[in-house]
N, C-alpha and C positions, 0 to 999 in steps of 0.2 A: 954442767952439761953444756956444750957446745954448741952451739946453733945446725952445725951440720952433723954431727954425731947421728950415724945411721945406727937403726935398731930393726932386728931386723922382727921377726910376727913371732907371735906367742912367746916372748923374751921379756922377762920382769926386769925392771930398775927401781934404783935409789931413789928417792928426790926429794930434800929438804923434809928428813926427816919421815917421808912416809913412800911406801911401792906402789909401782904402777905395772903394770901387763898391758905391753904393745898387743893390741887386733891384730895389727898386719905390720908389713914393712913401712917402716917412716923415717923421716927426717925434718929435722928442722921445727917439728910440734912437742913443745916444751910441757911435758906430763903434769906440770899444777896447775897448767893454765885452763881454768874449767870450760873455756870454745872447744878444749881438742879433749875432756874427762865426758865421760856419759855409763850409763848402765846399759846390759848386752841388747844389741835390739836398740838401741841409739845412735848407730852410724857414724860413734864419735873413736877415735882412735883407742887411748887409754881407758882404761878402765881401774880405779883406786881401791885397792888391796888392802889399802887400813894404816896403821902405825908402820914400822918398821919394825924387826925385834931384835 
């Protein structure tokens, strides 16, 4: 994923193996990186969906 690779809210992705589901619109916050991962009601962008399958 690209550093600026916009996504846009409620849009799941790939990432090294496991998904993530964008909150909102973003850019630039890299979905494994656990400052931007949180559970709902955490404020934090993504949210980690598990394995891939």
């Amino acid at each position: 994923m690209e550093s600026e690779r916009r996504v846009p809210d409620a849009d799941n992705v790939q990432w090294k193996g496991r998904e993530y589901l964008a909150r909102w619109w973003t850019r630039g916050n890299e979905p494994g990186n656990p400052a931007f991962i949180g559970l709902d009601g955490s404020g934090k962008v993504w949210r980690d969906e598990g394995a891939c399958h």
